[in-house]
Backbone as ProteinMPNN parsed JSONL, in Angstrom:
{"seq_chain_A": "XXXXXXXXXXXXXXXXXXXXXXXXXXXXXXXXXXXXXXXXXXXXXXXXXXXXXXXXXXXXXXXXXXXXXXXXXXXXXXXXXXXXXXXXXXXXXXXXXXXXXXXXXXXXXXXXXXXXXXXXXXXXXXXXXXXXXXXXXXXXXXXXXXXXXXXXXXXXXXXXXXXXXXXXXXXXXXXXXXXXXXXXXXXXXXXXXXXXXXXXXXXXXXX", "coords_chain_A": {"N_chain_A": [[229.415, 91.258, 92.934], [229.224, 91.275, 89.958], [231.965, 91.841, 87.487], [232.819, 94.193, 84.889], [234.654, 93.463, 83.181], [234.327, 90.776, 83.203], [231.205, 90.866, 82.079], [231.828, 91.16, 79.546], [233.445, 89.428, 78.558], [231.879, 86.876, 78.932], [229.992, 87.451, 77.019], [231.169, 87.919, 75.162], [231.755, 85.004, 74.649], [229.166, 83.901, 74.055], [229.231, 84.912, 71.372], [231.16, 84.179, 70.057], [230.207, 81.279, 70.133], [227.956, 81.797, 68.91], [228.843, 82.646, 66.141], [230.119, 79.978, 65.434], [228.139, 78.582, 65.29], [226.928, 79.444, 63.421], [228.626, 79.478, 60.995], [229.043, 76.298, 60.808], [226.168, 76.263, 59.427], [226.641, 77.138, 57.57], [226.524, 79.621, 56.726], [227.189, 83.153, 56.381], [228.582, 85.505, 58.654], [229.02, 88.577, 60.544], [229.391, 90.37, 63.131], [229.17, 92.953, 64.91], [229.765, 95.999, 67.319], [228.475, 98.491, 69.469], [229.578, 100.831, 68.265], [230.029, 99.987, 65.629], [232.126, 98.808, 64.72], [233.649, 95.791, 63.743], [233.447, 93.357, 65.321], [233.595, 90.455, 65.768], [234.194, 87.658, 63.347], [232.902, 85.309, 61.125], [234.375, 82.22, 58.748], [232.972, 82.454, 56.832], [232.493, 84.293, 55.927], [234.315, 85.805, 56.172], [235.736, 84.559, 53.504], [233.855, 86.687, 51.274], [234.711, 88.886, 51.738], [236.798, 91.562, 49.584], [237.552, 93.315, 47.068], [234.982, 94.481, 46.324], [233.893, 94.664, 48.653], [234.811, 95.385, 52.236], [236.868, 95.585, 55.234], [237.581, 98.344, 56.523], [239.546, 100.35, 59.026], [238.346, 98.902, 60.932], [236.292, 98.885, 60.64], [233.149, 97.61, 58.406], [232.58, 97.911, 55.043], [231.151, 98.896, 52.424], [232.726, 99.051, 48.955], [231.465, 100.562, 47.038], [230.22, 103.894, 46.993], [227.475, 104.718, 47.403], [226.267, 102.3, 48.343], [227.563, 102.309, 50.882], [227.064, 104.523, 51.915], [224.224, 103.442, 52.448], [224.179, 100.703, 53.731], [225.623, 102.156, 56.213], [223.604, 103.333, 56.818], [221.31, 101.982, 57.748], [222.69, 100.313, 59.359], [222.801, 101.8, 61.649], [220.319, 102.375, 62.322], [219.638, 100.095, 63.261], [221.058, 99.211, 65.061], [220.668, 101.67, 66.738], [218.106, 101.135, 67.615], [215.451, 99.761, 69.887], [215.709, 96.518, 71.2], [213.52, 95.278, 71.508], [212.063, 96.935, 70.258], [212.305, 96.148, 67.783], [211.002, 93.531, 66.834], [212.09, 91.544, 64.864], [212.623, 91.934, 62.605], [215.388, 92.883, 59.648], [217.184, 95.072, 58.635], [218.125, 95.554, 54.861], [220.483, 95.262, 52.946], [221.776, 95.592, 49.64], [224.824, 94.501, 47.541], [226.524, 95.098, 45.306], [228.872, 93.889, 43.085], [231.373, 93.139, 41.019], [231.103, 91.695, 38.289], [229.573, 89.742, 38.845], [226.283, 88.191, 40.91], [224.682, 90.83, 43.044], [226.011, 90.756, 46.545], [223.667, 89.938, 49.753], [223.11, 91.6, 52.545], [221.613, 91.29, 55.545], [221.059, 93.133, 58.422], [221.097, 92.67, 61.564], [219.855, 92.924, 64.707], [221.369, 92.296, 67.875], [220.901, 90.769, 71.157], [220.298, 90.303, 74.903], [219.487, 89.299, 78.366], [222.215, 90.957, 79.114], [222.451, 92.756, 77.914], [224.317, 95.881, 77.052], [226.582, 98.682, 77.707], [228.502, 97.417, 78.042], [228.423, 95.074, 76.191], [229.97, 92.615, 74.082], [229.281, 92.66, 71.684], [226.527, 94.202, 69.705], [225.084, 93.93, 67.134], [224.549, 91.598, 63.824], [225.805, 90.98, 61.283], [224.603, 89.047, 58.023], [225.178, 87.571, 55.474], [224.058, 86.899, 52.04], [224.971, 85.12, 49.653], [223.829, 84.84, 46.318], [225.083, 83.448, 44.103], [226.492, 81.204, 45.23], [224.159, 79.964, 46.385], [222.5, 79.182, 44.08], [224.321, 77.123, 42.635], [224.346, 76.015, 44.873], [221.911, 74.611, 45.015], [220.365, 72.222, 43.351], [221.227, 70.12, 44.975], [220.002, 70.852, 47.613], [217.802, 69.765, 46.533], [217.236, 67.244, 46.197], [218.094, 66.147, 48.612], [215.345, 67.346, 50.265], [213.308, 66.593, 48.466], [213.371, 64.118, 47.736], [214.401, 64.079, 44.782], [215.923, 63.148, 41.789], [219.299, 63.752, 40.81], [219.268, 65.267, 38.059], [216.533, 65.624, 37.99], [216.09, 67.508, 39.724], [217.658, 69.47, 38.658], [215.885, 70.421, 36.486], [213.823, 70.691, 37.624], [214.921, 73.497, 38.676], [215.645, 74.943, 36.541], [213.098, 75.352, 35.577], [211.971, 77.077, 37.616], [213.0, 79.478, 37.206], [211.53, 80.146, 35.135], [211.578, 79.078, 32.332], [210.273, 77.425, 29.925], [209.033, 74.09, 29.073], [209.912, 72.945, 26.549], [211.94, 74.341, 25.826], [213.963, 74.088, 28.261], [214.498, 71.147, 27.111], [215.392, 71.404, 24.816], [217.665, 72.77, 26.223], [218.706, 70.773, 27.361], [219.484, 69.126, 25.525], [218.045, 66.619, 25.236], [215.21, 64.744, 24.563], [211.565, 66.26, 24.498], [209.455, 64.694, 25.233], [210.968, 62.858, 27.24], [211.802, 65.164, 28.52], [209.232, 65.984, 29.378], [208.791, 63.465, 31.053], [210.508, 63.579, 33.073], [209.142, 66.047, 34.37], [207.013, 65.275, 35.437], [207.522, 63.041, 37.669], [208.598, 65.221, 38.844], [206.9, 66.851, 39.833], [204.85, 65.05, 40.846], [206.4, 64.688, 43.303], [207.116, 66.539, 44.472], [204.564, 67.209, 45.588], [203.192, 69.028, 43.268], [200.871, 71.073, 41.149], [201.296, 72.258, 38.633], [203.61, 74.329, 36.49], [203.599, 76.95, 37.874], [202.688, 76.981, 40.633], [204.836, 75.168, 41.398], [207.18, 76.991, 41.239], [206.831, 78.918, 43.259], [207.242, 77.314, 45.103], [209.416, 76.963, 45.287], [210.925, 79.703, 45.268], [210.385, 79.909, 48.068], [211.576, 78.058, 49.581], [215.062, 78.748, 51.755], [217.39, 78.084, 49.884], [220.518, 76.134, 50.814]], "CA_chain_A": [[229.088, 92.031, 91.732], [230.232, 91.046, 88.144], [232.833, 93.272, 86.451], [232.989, 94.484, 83.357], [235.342, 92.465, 81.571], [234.163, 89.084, 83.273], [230.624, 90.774, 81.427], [232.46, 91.388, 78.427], [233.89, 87.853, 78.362], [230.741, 86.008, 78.814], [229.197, 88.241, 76.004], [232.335, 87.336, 73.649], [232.098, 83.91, 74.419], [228.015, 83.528, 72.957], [229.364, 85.812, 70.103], [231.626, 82.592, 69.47], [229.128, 79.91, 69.873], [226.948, 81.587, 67.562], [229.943, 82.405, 64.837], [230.602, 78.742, 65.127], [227.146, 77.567, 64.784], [226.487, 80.359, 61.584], [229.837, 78.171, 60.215], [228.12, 75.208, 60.28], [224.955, 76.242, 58.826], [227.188, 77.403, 55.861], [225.819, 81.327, 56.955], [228.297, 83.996, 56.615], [228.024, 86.291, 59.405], [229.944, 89.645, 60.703], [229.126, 90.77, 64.291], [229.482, 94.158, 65.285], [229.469, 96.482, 68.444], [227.564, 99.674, 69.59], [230.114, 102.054, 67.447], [229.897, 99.632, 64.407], [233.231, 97.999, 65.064], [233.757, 94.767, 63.955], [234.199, 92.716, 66.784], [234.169, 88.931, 65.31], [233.335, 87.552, 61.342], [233.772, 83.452, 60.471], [235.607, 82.334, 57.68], [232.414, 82.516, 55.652], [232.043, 85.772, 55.874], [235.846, 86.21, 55.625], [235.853, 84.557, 52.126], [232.97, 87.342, 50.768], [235.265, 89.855, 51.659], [237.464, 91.64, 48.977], [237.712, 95.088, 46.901], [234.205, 95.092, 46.659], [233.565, 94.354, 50.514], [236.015, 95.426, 53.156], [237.03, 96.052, 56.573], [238.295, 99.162, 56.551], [239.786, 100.473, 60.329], [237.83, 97.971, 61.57], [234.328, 99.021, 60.1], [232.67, 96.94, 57.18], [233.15, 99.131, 54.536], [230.726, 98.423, 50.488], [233.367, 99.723, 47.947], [230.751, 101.559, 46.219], [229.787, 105.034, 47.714], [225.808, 104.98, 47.749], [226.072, 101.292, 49.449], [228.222, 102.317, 51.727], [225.936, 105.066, 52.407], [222.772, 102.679, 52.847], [224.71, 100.181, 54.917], [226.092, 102.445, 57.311], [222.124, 104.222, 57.416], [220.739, 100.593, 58.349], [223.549, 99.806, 60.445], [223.101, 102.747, 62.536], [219.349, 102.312, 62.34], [219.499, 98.849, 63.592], [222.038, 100.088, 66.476], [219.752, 102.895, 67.743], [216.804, 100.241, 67.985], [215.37, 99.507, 70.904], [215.979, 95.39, 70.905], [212.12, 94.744, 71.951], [210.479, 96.839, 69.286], [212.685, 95.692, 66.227], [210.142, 92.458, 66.198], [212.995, 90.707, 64.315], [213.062, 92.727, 60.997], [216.532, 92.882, 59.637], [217.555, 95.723, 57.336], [218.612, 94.602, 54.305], [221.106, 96.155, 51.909], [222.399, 94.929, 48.539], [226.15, 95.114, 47.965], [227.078, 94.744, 44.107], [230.078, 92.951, 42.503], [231.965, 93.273, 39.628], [230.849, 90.221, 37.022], [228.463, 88.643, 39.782], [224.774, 89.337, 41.146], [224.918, 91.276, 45.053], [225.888, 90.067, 47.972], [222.475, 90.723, 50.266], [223.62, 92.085, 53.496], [221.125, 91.508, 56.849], [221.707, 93.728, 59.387], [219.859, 92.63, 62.77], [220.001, 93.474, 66.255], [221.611, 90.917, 68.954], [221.104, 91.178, 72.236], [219.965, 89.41, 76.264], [219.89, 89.99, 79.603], [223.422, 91.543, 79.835], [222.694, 93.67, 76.612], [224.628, 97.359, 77.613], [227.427, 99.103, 77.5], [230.32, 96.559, 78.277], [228.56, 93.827, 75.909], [230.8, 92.545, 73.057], [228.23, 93.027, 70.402], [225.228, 94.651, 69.166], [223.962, 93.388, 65.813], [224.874, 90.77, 63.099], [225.514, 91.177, 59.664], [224.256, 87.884, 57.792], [225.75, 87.967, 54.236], [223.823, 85.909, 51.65], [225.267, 84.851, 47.956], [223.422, 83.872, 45.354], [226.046, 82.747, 43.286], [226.762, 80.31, 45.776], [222.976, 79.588, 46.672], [222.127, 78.374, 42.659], [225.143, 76.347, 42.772], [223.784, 74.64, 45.536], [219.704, 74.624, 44.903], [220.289, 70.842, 43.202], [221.577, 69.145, 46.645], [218.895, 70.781, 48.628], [215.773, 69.901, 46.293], [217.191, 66.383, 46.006], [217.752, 66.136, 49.744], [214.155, 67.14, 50.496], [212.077, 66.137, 47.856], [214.002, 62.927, 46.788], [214.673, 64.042, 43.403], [216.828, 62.886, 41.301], [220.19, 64.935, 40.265], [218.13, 65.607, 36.854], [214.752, 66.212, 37.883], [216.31, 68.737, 40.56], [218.241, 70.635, 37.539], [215.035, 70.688, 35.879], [212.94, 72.004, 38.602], [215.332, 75.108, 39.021], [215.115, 75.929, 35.345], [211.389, 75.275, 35.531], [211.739, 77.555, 39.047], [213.53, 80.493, 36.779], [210.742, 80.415, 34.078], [212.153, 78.566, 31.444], [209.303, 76.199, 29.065], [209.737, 72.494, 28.967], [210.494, 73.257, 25.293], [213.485, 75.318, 26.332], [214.515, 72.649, 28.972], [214.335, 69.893, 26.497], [216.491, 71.821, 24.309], [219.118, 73.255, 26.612], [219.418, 69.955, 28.301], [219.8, 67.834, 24.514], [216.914, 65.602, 25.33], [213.165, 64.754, 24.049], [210.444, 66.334, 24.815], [209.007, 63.078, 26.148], [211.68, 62.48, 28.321], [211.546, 65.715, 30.136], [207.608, 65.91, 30.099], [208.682, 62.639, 32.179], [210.541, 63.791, 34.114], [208.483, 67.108, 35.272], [205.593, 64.144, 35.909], [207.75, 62.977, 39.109], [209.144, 66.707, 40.066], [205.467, 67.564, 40.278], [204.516, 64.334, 42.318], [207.502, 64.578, 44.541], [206.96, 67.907, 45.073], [202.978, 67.82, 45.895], [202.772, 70.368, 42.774], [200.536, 70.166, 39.697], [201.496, 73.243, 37.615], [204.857, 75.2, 37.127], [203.921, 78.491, 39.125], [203.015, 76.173, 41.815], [206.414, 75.109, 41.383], [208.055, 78.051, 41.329], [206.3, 79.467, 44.908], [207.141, 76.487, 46.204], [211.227, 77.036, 45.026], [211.204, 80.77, 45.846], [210.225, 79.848, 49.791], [212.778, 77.782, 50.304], [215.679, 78.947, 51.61], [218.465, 77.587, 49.455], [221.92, 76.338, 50.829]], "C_chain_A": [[229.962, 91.559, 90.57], [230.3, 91.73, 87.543], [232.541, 93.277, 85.18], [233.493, 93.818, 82.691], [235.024, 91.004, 82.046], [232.553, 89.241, 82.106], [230.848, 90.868, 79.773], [232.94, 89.834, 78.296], [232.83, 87.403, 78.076], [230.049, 86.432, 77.449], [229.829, 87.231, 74.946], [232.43, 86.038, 73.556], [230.74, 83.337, 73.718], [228.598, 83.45, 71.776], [229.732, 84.747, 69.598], [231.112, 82.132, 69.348], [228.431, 80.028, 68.769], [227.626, 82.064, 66.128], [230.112, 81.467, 64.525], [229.387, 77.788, 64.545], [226.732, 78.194, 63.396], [227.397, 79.125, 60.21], [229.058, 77.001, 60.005], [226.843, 75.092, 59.24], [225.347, 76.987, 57.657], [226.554, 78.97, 56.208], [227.182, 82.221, 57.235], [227.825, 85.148, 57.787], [229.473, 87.671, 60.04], [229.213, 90.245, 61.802], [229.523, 92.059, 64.757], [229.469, 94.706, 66.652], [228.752, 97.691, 68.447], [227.996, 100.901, 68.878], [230.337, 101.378, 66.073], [231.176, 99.587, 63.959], [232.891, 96.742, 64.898], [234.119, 93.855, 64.532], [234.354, 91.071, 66.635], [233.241, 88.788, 63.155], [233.943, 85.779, 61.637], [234.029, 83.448, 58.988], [234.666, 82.225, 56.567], [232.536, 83.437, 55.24], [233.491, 86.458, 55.476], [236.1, 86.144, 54.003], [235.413, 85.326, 51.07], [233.732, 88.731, 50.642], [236.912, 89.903, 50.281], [237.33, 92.905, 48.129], [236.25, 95.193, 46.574], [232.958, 95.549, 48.497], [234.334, 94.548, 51.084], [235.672, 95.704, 54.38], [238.113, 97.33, 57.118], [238.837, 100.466, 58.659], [238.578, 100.481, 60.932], [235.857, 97.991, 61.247], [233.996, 97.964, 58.641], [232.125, 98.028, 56.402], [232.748, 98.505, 52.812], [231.97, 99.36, 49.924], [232.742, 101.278, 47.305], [229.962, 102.932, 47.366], [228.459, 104.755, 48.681], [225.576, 103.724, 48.719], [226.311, 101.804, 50.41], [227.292, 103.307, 52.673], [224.658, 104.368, 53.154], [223.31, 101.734, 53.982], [224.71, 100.767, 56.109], [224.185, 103.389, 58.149], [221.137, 103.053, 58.032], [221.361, 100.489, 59.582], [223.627, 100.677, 61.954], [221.527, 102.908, 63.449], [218.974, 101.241, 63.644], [220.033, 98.936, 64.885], [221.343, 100.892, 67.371], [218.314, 102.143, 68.354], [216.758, 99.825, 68.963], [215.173, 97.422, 70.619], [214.04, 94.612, 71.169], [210.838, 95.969, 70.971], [210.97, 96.668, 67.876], [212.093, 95.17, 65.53], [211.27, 91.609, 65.37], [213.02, 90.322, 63.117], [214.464, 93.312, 61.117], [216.38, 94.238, 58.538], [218.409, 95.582, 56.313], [219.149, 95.478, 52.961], [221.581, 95.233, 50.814], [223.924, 95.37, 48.499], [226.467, 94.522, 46.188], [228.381, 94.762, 43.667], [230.568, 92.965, 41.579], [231.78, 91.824, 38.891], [229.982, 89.333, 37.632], [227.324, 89.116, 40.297], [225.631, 89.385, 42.762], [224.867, 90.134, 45.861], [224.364, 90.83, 49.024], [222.843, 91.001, 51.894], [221.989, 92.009, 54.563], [221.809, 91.71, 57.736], [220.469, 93.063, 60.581], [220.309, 92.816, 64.007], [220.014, 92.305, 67.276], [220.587, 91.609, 70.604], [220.445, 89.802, 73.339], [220.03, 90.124, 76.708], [220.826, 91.434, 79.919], [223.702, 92.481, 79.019], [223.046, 95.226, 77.359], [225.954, 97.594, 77.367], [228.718, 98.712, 76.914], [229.566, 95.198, 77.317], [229.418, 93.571, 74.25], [230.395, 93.132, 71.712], [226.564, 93.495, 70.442], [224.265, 94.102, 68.085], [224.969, 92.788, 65.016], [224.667, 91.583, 61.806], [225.199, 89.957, 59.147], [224.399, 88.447, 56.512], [224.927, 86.719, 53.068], [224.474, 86.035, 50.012], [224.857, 84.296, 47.211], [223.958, 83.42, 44.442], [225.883, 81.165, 43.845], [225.243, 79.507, 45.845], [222.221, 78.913, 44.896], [223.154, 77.107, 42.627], [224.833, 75.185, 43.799], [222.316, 73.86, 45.88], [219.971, 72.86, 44.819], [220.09, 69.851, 44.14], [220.396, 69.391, 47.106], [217.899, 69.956, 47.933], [216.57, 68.172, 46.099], [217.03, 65.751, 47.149], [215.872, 66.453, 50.242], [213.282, 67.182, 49.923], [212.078, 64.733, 47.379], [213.897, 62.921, 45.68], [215.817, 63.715, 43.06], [217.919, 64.018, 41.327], [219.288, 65.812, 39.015], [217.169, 66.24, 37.03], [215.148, 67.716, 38.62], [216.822, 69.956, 39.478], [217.317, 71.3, 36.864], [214.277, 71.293, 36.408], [213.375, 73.546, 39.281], [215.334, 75.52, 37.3], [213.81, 76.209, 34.868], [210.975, 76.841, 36.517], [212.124, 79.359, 37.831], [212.359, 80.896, 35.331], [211.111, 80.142, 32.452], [210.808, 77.467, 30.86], [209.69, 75.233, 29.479], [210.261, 72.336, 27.559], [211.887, 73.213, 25.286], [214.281, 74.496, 26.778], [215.187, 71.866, 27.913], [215.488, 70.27, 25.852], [218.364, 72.048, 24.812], [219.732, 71.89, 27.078], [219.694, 68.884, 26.775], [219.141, 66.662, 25.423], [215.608, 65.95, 24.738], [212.369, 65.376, 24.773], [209.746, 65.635, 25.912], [209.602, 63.236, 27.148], [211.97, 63.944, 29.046], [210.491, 66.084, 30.694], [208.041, 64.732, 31.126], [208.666, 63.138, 33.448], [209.819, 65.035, 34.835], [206.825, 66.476, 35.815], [206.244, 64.145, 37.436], [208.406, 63.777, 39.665], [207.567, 67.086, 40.641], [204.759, 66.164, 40.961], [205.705, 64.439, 43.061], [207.197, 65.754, 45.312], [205.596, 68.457, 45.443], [202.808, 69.123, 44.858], [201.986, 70.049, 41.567], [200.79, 71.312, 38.353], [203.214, 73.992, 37.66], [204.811, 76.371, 38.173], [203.649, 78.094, 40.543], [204.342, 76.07, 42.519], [207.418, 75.892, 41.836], [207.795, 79.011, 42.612], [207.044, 78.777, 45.299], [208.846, 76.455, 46.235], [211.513, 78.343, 45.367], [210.691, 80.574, 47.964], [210.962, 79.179, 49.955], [214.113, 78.056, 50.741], [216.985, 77.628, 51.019], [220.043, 77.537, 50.534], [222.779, 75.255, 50.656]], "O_chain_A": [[231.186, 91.543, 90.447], [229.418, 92.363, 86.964], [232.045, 92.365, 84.52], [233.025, 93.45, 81.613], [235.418, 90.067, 81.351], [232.35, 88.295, 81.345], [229.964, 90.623, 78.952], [232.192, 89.238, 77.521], [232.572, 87.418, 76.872], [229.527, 85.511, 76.822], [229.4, 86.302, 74.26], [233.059, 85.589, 72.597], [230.89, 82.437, 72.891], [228.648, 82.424, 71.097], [229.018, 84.168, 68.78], [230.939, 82.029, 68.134], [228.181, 79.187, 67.906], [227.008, 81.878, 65.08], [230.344, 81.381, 63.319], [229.421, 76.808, 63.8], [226.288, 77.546, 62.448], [227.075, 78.445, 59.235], [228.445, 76.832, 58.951], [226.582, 74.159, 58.481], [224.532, 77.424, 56.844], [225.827, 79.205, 55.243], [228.016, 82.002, 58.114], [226.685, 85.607, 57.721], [230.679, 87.492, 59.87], [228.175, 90.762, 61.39], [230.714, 91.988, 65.062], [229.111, 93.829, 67.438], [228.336, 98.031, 67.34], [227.253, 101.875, 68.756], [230.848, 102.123, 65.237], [231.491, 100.197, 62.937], [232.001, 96.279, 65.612], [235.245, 93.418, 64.291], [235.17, 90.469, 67.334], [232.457, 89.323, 62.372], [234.962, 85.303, 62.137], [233.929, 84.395, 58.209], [235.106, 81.969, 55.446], [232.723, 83.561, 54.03], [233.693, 87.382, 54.688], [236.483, 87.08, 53.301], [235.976, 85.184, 49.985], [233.519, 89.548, 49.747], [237.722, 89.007, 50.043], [236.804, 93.763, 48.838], [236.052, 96.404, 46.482], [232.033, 96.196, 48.99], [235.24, 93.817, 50.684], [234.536, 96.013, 54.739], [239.094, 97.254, 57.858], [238.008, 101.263, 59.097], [237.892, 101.418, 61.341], [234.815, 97.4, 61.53], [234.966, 97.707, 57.928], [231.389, 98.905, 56.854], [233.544, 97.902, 52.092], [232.152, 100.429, 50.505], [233.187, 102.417, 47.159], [229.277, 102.695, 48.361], [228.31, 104.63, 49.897], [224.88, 103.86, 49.725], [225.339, 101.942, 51.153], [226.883, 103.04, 53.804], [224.214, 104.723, 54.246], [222.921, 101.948, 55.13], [224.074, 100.298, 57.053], [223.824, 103.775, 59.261], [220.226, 103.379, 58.793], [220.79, 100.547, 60.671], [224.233, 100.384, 62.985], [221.38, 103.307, 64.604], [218.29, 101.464, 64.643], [219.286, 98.685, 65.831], [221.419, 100.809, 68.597], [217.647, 102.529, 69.314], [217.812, 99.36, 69.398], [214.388, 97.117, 69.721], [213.695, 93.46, 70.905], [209.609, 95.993, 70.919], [210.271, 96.956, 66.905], [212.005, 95.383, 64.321], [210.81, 90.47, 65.448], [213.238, 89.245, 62.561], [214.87, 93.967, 62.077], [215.463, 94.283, 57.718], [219.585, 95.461, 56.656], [218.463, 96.149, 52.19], [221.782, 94.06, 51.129], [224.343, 96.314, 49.17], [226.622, 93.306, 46.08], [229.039, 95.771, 43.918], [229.684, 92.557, 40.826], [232.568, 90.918, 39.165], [229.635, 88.28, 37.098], [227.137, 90.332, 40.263], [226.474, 88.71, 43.354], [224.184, 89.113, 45.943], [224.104, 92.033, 48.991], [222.67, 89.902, 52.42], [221.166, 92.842, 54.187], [222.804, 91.082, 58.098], [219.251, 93.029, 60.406], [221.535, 92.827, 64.113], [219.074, 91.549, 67.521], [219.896, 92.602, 70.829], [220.166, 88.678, 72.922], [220.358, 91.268, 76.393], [220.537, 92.458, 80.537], [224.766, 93.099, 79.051], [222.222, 95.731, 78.122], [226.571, 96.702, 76.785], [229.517, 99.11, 76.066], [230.076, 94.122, 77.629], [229.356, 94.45, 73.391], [231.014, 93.85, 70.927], [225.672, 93.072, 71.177], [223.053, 93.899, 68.153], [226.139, 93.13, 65.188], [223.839, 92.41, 61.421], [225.598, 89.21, 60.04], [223.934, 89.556, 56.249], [225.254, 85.556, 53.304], [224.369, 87.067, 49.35], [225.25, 83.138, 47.075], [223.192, 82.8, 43.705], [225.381, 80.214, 43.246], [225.21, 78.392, 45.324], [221.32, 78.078, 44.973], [222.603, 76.007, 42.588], [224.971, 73.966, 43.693], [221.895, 72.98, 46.63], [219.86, 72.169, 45.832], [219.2, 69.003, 44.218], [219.581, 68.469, 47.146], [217.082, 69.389, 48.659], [215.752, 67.838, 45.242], [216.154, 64.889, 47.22], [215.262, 65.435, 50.567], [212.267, 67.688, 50.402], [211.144, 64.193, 46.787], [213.353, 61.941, 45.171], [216.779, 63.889, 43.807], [217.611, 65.12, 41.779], [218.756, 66.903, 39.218], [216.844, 67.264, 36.429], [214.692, 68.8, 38.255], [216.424, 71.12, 39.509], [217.494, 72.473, 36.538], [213.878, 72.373, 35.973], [212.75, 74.36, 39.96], [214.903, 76.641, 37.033], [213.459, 77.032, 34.022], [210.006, 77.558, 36.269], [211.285, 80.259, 37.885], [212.513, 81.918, 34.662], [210.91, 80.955, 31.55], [210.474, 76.638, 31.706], [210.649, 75.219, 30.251], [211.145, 71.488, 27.435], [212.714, 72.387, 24.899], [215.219, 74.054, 26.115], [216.414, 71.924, 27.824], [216.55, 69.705, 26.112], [219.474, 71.797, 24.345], [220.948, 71.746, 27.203], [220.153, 67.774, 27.043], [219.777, 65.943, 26.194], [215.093, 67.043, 24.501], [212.415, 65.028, 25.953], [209.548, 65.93, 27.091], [209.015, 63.735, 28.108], [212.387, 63.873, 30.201], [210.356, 66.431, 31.867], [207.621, 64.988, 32.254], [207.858, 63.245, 34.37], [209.946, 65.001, 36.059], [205.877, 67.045, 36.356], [205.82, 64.894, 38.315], [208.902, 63.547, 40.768], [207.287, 67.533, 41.753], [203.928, 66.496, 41.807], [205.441, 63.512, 43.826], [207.064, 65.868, 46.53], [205.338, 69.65, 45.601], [202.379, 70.176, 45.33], [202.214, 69.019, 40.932], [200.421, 71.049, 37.208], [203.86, 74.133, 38.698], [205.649, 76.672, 39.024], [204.179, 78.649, 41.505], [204.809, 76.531, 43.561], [208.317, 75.597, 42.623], [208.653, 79.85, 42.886], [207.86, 79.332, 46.034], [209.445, 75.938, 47.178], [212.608, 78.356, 45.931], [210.888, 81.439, 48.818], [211.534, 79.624, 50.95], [214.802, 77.454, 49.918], [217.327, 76.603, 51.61], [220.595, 78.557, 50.945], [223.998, 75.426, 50.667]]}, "name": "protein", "num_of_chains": 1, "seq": "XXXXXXXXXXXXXXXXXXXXXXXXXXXXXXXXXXXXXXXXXXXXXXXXXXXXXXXXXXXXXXXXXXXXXXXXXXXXXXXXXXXXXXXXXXXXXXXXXXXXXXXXXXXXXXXXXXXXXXXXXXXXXXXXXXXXXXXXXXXXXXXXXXXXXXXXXXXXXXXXXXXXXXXXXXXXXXXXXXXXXXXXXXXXXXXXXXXXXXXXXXXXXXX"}
């Protein structure tokens, strides 16, 4: 028969694997247990934290009241769920910032086999920043569309609803030359109009 804390080990040692693989994939994440105890976070998720995000005796803890409220009514939600009729809908709270847009908080529900009493964790928090996520739109759309640095800058102010007028202006260039370039964002990108465009930049996840 396998004890408790050898099932408790094995649990805590996924929990790792998949903290380490969130790390990689640049994903902040915060792991919890069945009393909504924080039981592991990686150092993405570490960096997000600060007086408007905390860990207060040992709970994850919005600054602001009414979050804190909605969090802990998700988090409890998500907890009481039976792991097979969740379907693998997250509940999803906003967490607002002093001088920056929200952090978006997914809550979702772990589990396996050995899911019960003695297992390390229950559900994930998955923290996303769009600060960070504009900052890095460029890389991705150059990575998989082979755009230029340029054209990519241009297809997120195109993506935000900005003219080519506007563009032309903000970026101190012609006309011409950024009708060019939105010629090969829109063949690179299989698109032939901006709102095309702009579907096709809101489905991707950015990172």
């Amino acid at each position: 028969m396998v004890s408790t804390t050898t099932m408790h080990d094995i649990s805590a040692s996924e929990v790792k694997g998949m903290a380490a693989a969130f790390e990689m994939a640049n994903v902040a994440c915060i792991f919890v247990n069945g009393q909504g105890q924080v039981t592991m976070i990686n150092e993405k998720a570490r960096g997000l934290l600060g007086v408007d995000l905390q860990i207060v005796q040992g709970e994850l803890r919005p600054a602001k009241a009414d979050e804190a409220v909605a969090f802990n009514r998700g988090l409890k939600a998500v907890l009481g769920s039976e792991l097979s009729t969740q379907n693998g809908e997250a509940d999803i709270v906003t967490l607002t910032r002093a001088g920056k847009r929200p952090l978006v908080a997914h809550i979702q529900r772990i589990g396996g086999e050995m899911q019960g009493v003695f297992s390390h964790s229950y559900a994930v928090v998955l923290i996303d920043d769009p600060e960070e996520k504009f900052q890095q739109r460029p890389a991705t759309l150059v990575k998989l569309f082979g755009l230029t640095r340029v054209e990519a800058e241009i297809a997120l102010l195109l993506g935000q609803g900005m003219s080519l007028h506007e563009i032309a202006t903000h970026r101190a260039v012609s006309y011409e030359t950024a009708r060019a370039h939105l010629k090969s964002i829109y063949r690179k990108t299989d698109t032939n109009r901006q709102s095309e465009l702009s579907l096709l930049l809101s489905n991707i996840r950015m990172r």
